[in-house]
C-alpha positions as CSV (number, residue, x, y, z in Angstrom):
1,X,83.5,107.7,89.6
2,X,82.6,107.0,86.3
3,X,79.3,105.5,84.5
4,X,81.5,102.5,83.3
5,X,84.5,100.1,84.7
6,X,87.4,101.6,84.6
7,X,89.9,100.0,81.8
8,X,93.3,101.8,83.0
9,X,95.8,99.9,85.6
10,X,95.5,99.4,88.6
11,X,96.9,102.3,91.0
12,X,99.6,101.6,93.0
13,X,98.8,99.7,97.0
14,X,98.9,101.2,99.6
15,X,101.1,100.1,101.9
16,X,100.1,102.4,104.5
17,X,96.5,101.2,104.6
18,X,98.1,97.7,105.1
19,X,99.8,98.6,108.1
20,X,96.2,100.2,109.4
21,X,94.5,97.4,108.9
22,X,97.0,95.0,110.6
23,X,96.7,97.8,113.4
24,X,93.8,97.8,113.9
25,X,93.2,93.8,114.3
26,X,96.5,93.8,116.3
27,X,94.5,96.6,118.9
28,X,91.5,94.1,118.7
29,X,93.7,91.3,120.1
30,X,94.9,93.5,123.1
31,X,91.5,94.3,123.8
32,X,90.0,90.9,124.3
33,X,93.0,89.9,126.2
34,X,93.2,92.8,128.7
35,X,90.6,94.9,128.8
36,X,86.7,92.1,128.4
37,X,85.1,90.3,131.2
38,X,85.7,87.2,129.8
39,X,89.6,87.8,129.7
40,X,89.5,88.3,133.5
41,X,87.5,84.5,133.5
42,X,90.8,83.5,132.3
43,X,93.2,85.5,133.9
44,X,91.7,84.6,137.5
45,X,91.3,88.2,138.5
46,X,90.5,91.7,137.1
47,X,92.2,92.8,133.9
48,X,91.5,96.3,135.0
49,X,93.8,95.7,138.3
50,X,95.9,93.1,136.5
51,X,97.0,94.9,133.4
52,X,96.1,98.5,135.1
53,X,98.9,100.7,133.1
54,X,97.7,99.1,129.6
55,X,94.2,98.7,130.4
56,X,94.1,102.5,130.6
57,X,94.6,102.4,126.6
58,X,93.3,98.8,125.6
59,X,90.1,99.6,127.1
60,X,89.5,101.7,123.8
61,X,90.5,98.6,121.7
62,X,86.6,98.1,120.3
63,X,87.0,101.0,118.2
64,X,89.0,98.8,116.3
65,X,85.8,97.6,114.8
66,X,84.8,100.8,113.8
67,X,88.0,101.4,112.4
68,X,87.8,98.2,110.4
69,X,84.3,99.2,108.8
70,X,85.5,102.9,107.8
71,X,88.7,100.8,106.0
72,X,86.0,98.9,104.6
73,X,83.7,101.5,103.5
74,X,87.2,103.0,101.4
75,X,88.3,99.7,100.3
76,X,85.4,97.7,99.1
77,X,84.3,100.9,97.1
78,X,87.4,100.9,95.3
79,X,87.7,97.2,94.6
80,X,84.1,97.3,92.9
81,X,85.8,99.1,90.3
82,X,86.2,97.6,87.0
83,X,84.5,95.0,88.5
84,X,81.2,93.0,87.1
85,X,78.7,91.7,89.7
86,X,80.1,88.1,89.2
87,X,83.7,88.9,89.5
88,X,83.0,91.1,92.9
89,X,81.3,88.4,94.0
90,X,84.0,86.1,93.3
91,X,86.5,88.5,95.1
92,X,84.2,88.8,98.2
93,X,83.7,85.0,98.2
94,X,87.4,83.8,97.8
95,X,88.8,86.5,100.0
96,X,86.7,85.5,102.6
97,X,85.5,81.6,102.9
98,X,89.1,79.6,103.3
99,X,90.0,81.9,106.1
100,X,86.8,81.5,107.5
101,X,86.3,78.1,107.3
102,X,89.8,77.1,108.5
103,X,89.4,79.2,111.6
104,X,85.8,77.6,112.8
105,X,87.2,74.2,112.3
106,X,90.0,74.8,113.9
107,X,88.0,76.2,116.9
108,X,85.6,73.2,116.7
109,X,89.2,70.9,117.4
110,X,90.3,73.2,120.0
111,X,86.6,72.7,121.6
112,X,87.2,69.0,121.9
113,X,90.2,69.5,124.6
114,X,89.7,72.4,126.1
115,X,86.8,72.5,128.2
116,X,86.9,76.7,129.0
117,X,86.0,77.3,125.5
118,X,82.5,77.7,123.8
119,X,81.1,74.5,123.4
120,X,79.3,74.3,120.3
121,X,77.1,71.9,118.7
122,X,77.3,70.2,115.1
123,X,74.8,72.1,114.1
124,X,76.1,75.6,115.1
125,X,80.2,74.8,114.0
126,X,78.5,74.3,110.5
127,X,76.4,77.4,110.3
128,X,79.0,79.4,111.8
129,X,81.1,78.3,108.0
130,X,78.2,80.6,106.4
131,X,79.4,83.4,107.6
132,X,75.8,84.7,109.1
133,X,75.5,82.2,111.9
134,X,73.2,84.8,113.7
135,X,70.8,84.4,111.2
136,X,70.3,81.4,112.2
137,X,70.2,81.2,115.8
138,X,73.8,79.6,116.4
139,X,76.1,80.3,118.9
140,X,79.6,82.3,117.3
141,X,82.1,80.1,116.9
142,X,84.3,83.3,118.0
143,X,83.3,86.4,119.8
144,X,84.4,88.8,116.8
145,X,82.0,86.3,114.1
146,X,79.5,89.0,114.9
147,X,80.9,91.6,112.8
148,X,81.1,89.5,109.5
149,X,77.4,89.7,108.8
150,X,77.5,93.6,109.7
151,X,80.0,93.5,106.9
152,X,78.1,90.5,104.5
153,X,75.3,93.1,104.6
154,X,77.3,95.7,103.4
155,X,79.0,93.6,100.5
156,X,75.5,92.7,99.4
157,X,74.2,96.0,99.0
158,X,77.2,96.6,96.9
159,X,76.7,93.6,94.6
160,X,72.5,94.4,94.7
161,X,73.9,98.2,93.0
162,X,76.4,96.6,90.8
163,X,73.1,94.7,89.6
164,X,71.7,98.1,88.4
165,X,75.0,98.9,86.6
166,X,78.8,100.3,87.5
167,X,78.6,101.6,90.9
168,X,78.3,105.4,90.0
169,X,78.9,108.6,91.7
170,X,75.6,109.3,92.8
171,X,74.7,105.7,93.6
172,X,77.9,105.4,95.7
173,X,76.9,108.8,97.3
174,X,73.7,107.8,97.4
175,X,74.4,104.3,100.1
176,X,76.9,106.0,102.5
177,X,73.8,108.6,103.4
178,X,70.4,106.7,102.5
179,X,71.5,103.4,104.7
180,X,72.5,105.5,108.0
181,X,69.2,107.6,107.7
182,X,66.7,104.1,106.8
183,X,68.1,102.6,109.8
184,X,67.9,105.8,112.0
185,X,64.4,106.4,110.4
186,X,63.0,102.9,111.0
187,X,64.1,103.0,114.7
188,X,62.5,106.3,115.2
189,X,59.3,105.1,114.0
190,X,59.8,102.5,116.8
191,X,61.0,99.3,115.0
192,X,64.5,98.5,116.5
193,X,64.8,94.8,115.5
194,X,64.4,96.2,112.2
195,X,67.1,98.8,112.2
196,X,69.5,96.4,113.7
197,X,68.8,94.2,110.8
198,X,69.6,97.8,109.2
199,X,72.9,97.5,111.3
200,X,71.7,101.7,112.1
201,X,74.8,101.4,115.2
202,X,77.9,100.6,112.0
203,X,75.9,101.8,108.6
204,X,77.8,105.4,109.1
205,X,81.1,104.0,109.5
206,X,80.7,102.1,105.8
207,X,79.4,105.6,105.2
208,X,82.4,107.6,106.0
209,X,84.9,105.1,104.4
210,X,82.7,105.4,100.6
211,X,82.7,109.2,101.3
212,X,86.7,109.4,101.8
213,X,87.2,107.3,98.7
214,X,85.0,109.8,96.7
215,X,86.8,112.2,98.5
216,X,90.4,110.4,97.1
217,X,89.2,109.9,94.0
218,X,87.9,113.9,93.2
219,X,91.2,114.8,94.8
220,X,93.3,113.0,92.4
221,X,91.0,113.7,89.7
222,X,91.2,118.0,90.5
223,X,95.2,117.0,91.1
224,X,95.6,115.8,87.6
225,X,93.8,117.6,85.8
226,X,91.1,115.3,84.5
227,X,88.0,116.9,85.1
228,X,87.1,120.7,84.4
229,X,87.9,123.1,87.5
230,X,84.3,123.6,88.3
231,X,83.0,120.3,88.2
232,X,86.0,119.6,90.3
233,X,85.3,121.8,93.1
234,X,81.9,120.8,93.4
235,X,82.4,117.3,93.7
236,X,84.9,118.1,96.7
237,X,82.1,120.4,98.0
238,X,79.7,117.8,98.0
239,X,82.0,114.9,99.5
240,X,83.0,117.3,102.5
241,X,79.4,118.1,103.2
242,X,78.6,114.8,103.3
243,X,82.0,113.9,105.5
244,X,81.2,116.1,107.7
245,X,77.4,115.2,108.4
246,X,78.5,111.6,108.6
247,X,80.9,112.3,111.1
248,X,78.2,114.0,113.3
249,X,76.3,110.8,112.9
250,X,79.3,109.0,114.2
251,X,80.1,111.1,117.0
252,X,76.3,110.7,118.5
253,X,77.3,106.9,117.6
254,X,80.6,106.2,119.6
255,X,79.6,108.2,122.7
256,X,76.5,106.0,122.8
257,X,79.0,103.1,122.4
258,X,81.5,104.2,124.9
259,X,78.9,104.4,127.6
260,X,77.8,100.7,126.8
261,X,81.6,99.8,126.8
262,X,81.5,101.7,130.5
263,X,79.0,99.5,131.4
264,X,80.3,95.8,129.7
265,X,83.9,96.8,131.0
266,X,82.9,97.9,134.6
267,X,85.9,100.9,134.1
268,X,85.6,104.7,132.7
269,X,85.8,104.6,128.9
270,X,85.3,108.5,128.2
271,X,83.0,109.7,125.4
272,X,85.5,112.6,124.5
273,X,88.4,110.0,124.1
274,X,86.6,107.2,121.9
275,X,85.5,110.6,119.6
276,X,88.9,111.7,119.5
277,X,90.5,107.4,118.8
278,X,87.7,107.8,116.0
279,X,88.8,110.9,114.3
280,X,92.1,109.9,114.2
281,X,91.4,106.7,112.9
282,X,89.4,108.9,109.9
283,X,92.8,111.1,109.5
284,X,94.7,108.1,109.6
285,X,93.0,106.2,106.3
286,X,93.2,109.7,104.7
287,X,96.6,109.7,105.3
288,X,97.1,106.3,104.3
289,X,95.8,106.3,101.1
290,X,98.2,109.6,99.7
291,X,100.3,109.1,97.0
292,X,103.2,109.2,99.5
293,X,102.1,106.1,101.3
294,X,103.0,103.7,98.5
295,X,106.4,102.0,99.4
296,X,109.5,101.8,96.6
297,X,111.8,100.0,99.2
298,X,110.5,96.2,97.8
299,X,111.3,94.6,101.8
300,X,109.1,97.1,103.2
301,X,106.8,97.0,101.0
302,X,106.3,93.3,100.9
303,X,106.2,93.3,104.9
304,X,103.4,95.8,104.7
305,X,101.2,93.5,102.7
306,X,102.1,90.6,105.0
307,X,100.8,92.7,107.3
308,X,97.7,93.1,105.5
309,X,97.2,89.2,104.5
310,X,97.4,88.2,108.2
311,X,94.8,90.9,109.4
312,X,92.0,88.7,108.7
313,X,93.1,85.3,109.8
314,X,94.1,86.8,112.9
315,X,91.2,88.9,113.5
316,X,89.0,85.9,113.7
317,X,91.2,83.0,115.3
318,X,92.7,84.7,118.3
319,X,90.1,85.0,120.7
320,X,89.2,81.4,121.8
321,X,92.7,79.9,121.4
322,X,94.6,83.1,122.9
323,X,92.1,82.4,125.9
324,X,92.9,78.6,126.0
325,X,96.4,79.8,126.2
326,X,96.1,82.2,128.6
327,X,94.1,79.6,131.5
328,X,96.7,77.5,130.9
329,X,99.7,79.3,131.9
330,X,98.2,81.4,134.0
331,X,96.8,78.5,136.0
332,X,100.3,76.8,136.1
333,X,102.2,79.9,137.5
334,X,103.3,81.1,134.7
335,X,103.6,85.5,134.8
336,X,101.0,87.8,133.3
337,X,103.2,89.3,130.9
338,X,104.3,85.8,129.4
339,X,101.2,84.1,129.6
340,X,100.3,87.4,127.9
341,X,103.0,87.1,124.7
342,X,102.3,83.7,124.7
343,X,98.4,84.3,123.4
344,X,99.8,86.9,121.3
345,X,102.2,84.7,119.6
346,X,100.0,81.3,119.3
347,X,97.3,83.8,117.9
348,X,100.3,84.9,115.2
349,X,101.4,81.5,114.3
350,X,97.9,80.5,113.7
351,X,97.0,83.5,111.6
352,X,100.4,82.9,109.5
353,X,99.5,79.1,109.2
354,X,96.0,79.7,108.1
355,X,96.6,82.4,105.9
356,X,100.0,80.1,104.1
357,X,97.9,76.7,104.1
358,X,94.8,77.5,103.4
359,X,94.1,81.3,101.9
360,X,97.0,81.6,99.5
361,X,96.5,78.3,98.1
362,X,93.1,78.1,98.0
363,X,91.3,81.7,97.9
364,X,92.2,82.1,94.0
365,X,90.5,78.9,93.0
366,X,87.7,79.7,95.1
367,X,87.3,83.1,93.6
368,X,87.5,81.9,89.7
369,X,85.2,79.0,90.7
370,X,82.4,81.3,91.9
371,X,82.8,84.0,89.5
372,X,82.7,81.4,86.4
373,X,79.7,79.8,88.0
374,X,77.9,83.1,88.1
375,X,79.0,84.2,84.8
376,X,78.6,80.5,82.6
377,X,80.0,82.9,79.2
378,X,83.4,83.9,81.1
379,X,85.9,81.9,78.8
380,X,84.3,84.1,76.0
381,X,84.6,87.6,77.6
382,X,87.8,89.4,78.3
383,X,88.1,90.1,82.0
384,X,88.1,93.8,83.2
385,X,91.5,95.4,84.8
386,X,91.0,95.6,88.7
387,X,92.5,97.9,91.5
388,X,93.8,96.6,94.5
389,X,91.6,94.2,96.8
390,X,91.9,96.0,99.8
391,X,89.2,95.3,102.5
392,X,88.5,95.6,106.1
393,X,89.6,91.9,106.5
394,X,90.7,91.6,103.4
395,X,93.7,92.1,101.0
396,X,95.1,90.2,97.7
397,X,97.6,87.5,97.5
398,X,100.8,88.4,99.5
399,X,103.2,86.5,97.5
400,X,101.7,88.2,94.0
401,X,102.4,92.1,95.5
402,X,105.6,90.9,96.5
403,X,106.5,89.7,93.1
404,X,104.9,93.2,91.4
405,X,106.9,95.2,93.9
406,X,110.3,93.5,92.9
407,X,109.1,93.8,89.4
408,X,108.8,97.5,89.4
409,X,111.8,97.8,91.8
């Protein structure tokens, strides 16, 4: 990483890392309909007995999470390139608000006829559209709503180092291993509220994703020549030290996590297996982000970013109204497995209708609204090249990668 925003084009997507992402949310779904508690509220009986062959596997699904914040960690580093402190802000703002929004007030409609739901008040539908309803006290709109203020607090130490200047190197470096070891630090010293204001349980999954971008980027840098041999080989030194003592952190992490899913479940969810789902999901980003995982074939490519544009509608719409959907069949007779693609596919349509009514339309304008309020003199300055936008939740307009990949096709 350099001391200043990059000028050069913007590298080809990754279509691979699309496909991840949509995984991963898609593995989310699955979970909260056949493996949580609350599912088996809905269901009328045990998912563990109910789905018993499936709930073998989608008993793992909240590793999905930590999935998401690794992509995260990769993606928001590399979209914070080029990119001022107003502009990432923007980008952070517009990508995630309409989605938002659309999906608590949707919930809040869906409250009003459907009685099995979470009942929320005025008060808590309209700080849940923050984004950090926790901070205040409210109830989540949505079970998943907790893990956008894990991920607020990461954007926000991003934009506070932006603050300082281009997100550097060492600075870069510097957050994946300083935030795990404050949180671990302040919880050893016996203050836990404060280390889970610290987020101490995700902070080394953010970790892990900066690390593998440094990682990508010295890779590609050695591969091309751009940086003297030596200088070269001690970056890659330095990022595979750090990999590797961030993926210790993380396997003390999940096995804590996968005895507290034991627990929540009330079913076997092995240590050894959630280490293993997390180290694949690690070689799996890798993977995704080599120059072999950018699509030429323009169909494929434009249903991989699809993909990726319905991750994050989906992620935060399907729990309540796949629930609704569930009760209702379920109660009327109707059979596990099409009560079960029924939730599926409502959860789908809504994530499509969100993401084409209200995201594409709408996210842009939010994005140059915000960004040209916190930077009055924008009109006046040229705006700097960016890479992709590729976040945990979070990708760039569908239709506009569709229209570069036909382009370059």
């Amino acid at each position: 990483m350099t001391s200043t925003p990059q000028t050069t084009q913007p590298p080809p997507r990754k279509h691979l890392l699309d496909v991840l992402r949509f995984g991963a949310a898609f593995a989310v779904v699955v979970y909260h309909f056949t493996a949580t508690p609350t599912a088996s509220q809905y269901w009328g009986t045990e998912v563990s007995t109910l789905f018993e062959g499936l709930n073998q596997v989608s008993r793992y699904g909240w590793l999905a999470v930590e999935a998401f914040f690794v992509i995260s960690g990769f993606a928001i580093l590399w979209s914070s390139q080029g990119r001022t402190p107003a502009q990432f802000t923007g980008s952070r703002a517009g990508r995630l608000y309409p989605g938002l929004w659309a999906c608590v007030l949707a919930t809040a409609v869906l409250q009003t006829f459907w009685s099995g739901g979470r009942e929320l008040s005025l008060r808590d539908t309209l700080l849940n559209l923050t984004m950090a309803p926790d901070v205040f006290g409210a109830e989540l709109s949505q079970v998943v709503y907790w893990t956008l203020l894990v991920e607020l607090k990461f954007y926000v130490l991003v934009g506070v180092l932006m603050l300082f200047g281009a997100l550097t190197r060492v600075r870069a470096l510097t957050l994946a291993l300083a935030w795990p070891a404050a949180g671990m630090l302040v919880q050893g010293f016996g203050y836990p509220e404060v280390a889970e204001h610290l987020v101490v349980r995700h902070s080394v999954y953010f970790g892990i994703g900066m690390v593998l971008f440094l990682l990508w980027q010295d890779v590609t840098a050695h591969r091309d020549q751009t940086v003297p041999d030596g200088v070269a080989r001690r970056a890659l030194l330095v990022d595979l030290g750090a990999l590797a003592l961030l993926l210790g952190l993380s396997v003390d992490r999940v096995t804590t996590s996968a005895h507290q899913a034991s627990g929540l479940q009330g079913v076997p969810v092995h240590g050894g297996v959630a280490v293993a789902v997390l180290l694949a999901v690690v070689g799996a980003v890798w993977l995704a982000v080599q120059p072999w995982a950018t699509l030429h074939n323009r169909h494929l490519a434009a249903l991989c970013v699809l993909a990726g544009a319905l991750t994050y509608p989906l992620y935060l719409v399907h729990t309540q109204f796949g629930w609704a959907v569930t009760e209702l069949l379920s109660s009327n007779g109707y059979g596990t497995w099409t009560a079960l693609t029924a939730a599926t596919a409502v959860s789908m349509l809504l994530a499509a209708a969100i993401y084409y009514a209200v995201e594409r339309p709408f996210a842009t304008r939010l994005r140059r609204a915000v960004t040209s309020a916190l930077t009055p003199d924008l009109a006046r300055r040229p705006l700097t090249p960016r890479v992709p936008d590729d976040s945990v939740h979070h990708g760039r307009d569908a239709i506009a990668q569709v229209q570069q990949s036909r382009v370059a096709a």
